[in-house]
FIDOLUM-740062 format. One record per atom (N, C-alpha, C): x, y, z; residue in three letters; residue number from 1; atom name. Coordinates in steps of 0.1 Angstrom, whole numbers, plus 2048, in hexadecimal, padded with zeros to 3 digits. Atoms other than C-alpha are relative to their C-alpha. Example, Ala and Ser with C-alpha at 12.3 -4.5 7.8 and 13.67 -1.06 7.14 Angstrom:
rec u 809; v 7F4; w 800; aa ALA; i 1; at N
rec u 87B; v 7D3; w 84E; aa ALA; i 1; at CA
rec u 809; v 80C; w 800; aa ALA; i 1; at C
rec u 7F7; v 7F5; w 800; aa SER; i 2; at N
rec u 889; v 7F5; w 847; aa SER; i 2; at CA
rec u 7F8; v 80B; w 808; aa SER; i 2; at C
END
This chain:
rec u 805; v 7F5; w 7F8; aa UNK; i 1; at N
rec u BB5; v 36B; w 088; aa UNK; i 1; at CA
rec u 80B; v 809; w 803; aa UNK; i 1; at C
rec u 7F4; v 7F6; w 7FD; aa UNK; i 2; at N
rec u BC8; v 38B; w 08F; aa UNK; i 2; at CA
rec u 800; v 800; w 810; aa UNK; i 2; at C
rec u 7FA; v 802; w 7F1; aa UNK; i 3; at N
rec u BDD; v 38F; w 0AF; aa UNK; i 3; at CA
rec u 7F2; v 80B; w 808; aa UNK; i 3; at C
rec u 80B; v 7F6; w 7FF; aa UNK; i 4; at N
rec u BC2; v 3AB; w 0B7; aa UNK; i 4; at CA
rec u 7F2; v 7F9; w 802; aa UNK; i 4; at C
rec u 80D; v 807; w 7FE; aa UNK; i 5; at N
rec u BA4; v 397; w 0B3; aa UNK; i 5; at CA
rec u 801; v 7F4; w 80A; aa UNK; i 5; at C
rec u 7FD; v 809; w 7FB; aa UNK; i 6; at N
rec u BB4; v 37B; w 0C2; aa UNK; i 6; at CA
rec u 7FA; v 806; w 812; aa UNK; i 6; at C
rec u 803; v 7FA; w 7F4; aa UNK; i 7; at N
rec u BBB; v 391; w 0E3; aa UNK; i 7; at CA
rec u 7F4; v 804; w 807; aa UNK; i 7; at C
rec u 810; v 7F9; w 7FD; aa UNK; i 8; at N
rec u B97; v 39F; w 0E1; aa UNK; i 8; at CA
rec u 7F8; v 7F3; w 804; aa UNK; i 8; at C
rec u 804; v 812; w 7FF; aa UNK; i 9; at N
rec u B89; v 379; w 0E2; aa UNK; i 9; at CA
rec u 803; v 7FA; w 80F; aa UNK; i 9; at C
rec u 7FA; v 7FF; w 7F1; aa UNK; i 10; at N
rec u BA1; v 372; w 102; aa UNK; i 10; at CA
rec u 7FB; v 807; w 809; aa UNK; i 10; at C
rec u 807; v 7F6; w 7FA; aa UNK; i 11; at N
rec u B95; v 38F; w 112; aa UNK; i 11; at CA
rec u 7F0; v 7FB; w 802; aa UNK; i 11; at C
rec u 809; v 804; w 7FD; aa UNK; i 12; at N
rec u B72; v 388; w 10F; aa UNK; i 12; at CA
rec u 7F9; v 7F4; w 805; aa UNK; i 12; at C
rec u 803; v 80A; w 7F6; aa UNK; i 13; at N
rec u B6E; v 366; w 11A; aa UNK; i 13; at CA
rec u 806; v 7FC; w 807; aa UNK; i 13; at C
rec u 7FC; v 801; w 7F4; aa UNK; i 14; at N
rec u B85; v 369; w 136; aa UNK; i 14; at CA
rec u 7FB; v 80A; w 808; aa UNK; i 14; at C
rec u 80A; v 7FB; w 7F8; aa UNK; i 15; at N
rec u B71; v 383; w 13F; aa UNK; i 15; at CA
rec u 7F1; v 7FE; w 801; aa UNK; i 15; at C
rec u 809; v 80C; w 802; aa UNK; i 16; at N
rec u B50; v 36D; w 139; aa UNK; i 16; at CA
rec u 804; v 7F5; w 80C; aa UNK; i 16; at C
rec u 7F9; v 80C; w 7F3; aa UNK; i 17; at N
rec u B60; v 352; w 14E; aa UNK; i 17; at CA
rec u 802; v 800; w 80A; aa UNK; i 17; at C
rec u 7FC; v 801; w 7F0; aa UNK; i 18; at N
rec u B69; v 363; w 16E; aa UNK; i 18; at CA
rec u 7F9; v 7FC; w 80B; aa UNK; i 18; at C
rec u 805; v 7FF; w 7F4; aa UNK; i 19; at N
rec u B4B; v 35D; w 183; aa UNK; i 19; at CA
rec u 7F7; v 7F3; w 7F6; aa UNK; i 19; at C
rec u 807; v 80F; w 805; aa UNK; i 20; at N
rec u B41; v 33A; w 16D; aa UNK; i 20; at CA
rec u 80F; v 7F4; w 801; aa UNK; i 20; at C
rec u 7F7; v 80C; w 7FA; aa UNK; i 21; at N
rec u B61; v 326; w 16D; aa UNK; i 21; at CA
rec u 80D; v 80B; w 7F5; aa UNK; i 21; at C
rec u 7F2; v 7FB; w 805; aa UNK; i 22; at N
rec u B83; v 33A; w 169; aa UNK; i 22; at CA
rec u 80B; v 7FE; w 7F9; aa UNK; i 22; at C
rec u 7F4; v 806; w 806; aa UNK; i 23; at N
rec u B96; v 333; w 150; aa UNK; i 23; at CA
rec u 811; v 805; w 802; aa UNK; i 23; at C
rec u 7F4; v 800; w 7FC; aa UNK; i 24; at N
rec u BBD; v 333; w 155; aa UNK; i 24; at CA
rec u 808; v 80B; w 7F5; aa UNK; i 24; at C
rec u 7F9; v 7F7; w 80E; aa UNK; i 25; at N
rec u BCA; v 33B; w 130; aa UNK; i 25; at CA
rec u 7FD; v 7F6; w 7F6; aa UNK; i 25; at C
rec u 807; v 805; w 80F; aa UNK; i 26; at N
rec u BC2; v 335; w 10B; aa UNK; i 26; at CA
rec u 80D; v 805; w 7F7; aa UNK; i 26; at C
rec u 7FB; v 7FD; w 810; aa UNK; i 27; at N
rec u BD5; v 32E; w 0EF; aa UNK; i 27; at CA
rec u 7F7; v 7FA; w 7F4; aa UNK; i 27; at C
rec u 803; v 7FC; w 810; aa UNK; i 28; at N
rec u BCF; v 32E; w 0CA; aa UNK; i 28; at CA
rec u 808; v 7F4; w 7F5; aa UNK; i 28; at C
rec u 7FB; v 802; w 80C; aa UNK; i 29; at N
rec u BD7; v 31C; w 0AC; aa UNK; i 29; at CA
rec u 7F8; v 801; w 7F6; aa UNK; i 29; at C
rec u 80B; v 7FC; w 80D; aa UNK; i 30; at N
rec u BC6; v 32B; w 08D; aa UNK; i 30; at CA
rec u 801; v 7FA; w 7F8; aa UNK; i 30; at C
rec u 804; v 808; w 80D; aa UNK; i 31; at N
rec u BB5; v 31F; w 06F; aa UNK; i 31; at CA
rec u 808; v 806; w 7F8; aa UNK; i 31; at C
rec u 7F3; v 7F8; w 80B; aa UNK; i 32; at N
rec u BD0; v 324; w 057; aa UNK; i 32; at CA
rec u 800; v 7ED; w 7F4; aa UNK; i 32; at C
rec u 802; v 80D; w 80B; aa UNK; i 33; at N
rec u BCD; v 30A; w 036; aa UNK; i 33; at CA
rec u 7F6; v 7FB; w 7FC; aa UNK; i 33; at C
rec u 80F; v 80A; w 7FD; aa UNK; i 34; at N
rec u BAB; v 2FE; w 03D; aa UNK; i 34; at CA
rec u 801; v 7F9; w 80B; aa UNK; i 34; at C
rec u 7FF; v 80B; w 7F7; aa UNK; i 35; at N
rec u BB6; v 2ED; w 05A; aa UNK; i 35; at CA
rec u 7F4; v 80B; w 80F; aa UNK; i 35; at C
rec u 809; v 7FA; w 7F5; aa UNK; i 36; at N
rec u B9E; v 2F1; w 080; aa UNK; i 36; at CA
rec u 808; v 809; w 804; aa UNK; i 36; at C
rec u 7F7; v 7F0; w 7F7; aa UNK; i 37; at N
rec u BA4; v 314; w 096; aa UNK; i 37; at CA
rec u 7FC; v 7F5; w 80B; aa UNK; i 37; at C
rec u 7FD; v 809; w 7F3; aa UNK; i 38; at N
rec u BAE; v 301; w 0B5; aa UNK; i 38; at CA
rec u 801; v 80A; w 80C; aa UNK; i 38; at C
rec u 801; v 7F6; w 7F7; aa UNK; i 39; at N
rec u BA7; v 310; w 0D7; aa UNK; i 39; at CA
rec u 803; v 7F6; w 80E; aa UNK; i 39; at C
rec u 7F9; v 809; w 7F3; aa UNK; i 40; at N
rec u BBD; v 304; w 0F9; aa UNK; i 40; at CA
rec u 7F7; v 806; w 808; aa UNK; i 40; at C
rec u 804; v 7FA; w 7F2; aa UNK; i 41; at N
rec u BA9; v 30C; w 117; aa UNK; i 41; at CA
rec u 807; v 7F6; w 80B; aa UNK; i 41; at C
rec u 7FD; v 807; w 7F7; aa UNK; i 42; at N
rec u BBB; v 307; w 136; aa UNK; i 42; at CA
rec u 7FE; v 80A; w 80D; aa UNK; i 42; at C
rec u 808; v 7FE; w 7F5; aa UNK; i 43; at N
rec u BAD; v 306; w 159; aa UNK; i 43; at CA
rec u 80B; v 801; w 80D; aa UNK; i 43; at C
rec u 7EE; v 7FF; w 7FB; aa UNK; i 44; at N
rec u BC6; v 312; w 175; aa UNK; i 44; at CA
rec u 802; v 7E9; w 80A; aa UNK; i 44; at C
rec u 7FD; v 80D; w 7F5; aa UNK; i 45; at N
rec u BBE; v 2ED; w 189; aa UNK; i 45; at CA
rec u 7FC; v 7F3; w 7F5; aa UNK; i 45; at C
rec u 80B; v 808; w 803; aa UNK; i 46; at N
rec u BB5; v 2CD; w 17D; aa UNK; i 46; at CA
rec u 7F1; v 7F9; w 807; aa UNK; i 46; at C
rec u 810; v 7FE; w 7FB; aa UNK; i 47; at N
rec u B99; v 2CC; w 196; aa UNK; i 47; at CA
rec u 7FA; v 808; w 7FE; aa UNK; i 47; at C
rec u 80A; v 7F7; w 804; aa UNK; i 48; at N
rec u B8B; v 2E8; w 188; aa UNK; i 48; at CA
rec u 7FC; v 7FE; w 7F0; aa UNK; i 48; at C
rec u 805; v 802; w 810; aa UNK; i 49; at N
rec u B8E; v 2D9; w 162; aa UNK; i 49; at CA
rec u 7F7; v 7F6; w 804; aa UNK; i 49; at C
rec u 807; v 807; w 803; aa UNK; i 50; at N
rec u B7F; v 2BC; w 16C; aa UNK; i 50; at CA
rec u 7F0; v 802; w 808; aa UNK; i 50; at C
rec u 810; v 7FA; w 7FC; aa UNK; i 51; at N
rec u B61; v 2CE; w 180; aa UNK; i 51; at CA
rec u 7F6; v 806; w 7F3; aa UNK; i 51; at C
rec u 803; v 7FD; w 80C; aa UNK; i 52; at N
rec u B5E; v 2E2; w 162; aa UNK; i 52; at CA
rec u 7F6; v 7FB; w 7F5; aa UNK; i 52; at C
rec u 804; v 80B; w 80C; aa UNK; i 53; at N
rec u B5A; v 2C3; w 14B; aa UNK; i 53; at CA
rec u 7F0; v 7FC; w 806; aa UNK; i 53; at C
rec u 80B; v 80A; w 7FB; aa UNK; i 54; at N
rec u B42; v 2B2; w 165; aa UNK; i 54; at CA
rec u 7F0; v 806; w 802; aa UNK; i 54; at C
rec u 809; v 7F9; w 7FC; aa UNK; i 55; at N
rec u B2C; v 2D1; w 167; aa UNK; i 55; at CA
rec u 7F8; v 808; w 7F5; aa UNK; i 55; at C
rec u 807; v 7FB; w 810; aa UNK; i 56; at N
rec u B2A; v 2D9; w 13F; aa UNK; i 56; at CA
rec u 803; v 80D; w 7FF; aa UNK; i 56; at C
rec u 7FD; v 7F6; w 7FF; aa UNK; i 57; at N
rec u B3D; v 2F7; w 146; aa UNK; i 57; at CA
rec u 809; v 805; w 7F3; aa UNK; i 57; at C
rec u 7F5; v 7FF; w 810; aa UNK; i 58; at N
rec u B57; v 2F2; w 129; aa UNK; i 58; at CA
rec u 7F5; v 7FF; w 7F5; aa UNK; i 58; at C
rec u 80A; v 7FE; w 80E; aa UNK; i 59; at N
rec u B34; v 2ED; w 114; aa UNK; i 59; at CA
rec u 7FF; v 80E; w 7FC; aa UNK; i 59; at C
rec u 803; v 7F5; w 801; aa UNK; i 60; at N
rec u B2D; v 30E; w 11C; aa UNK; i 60; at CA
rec u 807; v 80A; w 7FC; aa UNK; i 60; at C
rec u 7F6; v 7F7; w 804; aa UNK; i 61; at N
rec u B4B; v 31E; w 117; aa UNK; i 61; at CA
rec u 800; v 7FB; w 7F2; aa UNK; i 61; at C
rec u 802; v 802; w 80C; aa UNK; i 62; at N
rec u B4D; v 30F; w 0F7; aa UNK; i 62; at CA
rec u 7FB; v 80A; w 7F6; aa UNK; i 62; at C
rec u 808; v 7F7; w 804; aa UNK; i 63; at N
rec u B2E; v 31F; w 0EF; aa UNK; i 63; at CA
rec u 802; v 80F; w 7FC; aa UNK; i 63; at C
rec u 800; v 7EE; w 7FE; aa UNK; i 64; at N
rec u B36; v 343; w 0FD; aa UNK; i 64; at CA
rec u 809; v 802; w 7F3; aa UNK; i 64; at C
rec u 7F4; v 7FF; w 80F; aa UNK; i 65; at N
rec u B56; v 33D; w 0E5; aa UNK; i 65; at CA
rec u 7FD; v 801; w 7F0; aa UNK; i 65; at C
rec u 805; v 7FD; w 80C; aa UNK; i 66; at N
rec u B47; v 33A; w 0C5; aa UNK; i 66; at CA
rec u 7F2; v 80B; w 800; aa UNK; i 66; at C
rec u 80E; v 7F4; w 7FE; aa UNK; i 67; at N
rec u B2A; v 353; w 0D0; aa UNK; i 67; at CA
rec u 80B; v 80B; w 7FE; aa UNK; i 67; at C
rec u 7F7; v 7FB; w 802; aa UNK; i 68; at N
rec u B49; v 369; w 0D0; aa UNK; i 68; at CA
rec u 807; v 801; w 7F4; aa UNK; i 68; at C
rec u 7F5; v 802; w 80A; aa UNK; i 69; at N
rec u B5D; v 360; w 0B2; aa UNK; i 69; at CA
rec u 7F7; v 807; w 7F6; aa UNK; i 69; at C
rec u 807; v 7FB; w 809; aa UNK; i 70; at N
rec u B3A; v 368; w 0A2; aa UNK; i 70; at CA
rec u 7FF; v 80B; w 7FD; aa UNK; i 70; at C
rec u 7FD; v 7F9; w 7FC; aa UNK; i 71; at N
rec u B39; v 386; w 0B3; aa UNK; i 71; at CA
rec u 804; v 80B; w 7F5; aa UNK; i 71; at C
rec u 7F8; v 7FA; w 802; aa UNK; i 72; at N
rec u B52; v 38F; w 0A7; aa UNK; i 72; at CA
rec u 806; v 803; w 7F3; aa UNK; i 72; at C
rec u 7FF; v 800; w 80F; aa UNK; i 73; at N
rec u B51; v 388; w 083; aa UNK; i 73; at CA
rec u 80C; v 7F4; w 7FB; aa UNK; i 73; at C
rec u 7F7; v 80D; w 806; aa UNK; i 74; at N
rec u B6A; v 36A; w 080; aa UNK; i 74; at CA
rec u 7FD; v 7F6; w 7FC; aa UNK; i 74; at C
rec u 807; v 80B; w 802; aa UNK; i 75; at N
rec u B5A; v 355; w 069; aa UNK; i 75; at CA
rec u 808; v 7F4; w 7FE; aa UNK; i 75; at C
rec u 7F7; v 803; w 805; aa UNK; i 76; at N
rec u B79; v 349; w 05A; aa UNK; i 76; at CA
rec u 800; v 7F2; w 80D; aa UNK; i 76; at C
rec u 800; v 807; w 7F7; aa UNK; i 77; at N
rec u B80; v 338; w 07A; aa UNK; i 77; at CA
rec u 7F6; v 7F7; w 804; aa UNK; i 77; at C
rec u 80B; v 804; w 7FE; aa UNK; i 78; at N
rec u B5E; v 32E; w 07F; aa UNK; i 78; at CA
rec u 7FB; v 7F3; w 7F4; aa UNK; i 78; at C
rec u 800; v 807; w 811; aa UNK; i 79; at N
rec u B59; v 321; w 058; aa UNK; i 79; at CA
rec u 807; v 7F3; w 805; aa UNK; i 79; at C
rec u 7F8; v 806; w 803; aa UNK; i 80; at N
rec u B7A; v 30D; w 05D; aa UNK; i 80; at CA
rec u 804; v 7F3; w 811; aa UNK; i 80; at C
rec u 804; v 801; w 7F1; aa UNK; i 81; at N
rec u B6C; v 2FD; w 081; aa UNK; i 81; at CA
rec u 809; v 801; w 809; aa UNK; i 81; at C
rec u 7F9; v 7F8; w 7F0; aa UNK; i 82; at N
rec u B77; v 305; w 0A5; aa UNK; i 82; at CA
rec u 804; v 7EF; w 805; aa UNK; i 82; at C
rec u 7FD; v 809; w 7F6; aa UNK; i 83; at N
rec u B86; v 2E4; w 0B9; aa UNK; i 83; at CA
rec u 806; v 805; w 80C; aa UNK; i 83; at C
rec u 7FD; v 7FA; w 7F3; aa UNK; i 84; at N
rec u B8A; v 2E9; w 0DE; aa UNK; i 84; at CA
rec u 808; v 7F5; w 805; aa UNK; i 84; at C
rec u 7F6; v 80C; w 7FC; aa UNK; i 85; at N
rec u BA1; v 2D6; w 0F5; aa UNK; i 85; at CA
rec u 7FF; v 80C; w 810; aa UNK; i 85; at C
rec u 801; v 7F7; w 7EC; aa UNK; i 86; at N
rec u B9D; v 2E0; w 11F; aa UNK; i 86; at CA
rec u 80C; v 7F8; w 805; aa UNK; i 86; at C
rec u 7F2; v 807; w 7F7; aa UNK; i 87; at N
rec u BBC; v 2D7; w 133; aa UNK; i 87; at CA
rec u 7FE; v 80A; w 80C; aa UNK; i 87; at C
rec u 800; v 7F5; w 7F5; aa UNK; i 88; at N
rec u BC7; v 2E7; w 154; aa UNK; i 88; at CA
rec u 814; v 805; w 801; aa UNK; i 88; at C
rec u 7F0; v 7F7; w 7FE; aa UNK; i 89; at N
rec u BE8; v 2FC; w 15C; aa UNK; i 89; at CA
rec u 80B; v 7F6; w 809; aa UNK; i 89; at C
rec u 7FE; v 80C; w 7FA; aa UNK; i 90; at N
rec u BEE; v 2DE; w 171; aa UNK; i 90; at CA
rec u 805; v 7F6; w 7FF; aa UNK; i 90; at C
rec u 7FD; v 80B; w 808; aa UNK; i 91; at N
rec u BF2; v 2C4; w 15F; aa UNK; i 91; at CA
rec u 80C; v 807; w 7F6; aa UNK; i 91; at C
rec u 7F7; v 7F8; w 808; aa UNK; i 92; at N
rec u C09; v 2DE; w 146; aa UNK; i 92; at CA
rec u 80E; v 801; w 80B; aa UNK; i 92; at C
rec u 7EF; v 801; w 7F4; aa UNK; i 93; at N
rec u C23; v 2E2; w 169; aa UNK; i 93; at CA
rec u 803; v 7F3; w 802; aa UNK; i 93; at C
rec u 801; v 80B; w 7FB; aa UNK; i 94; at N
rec u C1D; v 2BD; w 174; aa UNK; i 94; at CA
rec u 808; v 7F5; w 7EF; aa UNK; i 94; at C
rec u 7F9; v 80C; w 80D; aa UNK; i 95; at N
rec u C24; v 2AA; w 14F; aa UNK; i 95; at CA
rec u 806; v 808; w 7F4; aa UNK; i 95; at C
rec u 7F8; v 7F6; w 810; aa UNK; i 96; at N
rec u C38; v 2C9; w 133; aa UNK; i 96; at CA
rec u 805; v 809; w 80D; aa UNK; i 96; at C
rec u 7F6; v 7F6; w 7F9; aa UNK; i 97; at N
rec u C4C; v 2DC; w 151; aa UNK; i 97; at CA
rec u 7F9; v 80A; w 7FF; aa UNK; i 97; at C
rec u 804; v 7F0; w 800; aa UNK; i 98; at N
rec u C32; v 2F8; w 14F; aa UNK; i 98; at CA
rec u 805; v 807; w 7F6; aa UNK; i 98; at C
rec u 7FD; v 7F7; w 80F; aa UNK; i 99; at N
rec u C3A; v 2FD; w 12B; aa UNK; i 99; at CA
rec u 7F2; v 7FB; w 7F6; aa UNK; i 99; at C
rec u 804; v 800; w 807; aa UNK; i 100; at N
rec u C21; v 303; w 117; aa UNK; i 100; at CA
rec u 7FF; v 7FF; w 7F0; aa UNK; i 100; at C
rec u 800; v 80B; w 810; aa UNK; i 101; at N
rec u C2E; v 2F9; w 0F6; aa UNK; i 101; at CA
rec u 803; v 7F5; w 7FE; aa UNK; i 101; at C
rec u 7FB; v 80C; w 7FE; aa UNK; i 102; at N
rec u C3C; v 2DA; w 0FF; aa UNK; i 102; at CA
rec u 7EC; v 7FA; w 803; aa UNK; i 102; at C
rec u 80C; v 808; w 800; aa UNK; i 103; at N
rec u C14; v 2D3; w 108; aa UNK; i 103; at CA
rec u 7F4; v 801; w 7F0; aa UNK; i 103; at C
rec u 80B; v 7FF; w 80B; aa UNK; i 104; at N
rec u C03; v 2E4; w 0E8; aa UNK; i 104; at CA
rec u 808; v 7F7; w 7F1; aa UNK; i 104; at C
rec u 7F8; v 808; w 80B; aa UNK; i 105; at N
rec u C1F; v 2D2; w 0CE; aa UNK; i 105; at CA
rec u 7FA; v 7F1; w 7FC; aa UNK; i 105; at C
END
């Protein structure tokens, strides 16, 4: 997916999510080989990922996400399936020093 599309994607379901369950920040790892487009969502608390979870909120988002991707015309990504993964910003300060590569590696 281009940096462009990517941004446009971010944008929209963080603006989707504000007033359903706020997401923190999103990364990316694209379908590149054949392999899944992988999608980090993370939640600024872990009381708020695991309300989330308990309340089918991450289903949802899910959802809005590939409602989006479709959107948007990224089949590629879509074709080559989507795997999601919810954490919180929380747990990224508490166990990888608040580094975010040291958690997505």
């Amino acid at each position: 997916m281009e940096l462009a599309t990517e941004k446009l994607v971010e944008k929209k379901i963080i603006d989707w999510s504000k007033d359903i369950c706020p997401i923190y920040k999103i990364y990316y790892n694209g379908a590149r080989f054949g392999l899944q487009f992988e999608v980090y969502i993370f939640y600024e608390t872990d009381k708020e990922l695991q309300t989330n979870i308990a309340s089918g909120k991450t289903e949802l988002t899910k959802t809005e996400f590939l409602r989006i991707l479709q959107e948007l015309n990224c089949s590629h990504e879509i074709s080559s399936g989507v795997c999601f993964e919810f954490d919180s910003h929380e747990n990224v300060v508490k166990n990888y020093e608040g580094n975010y590569f040291l958690k997505l590696r």
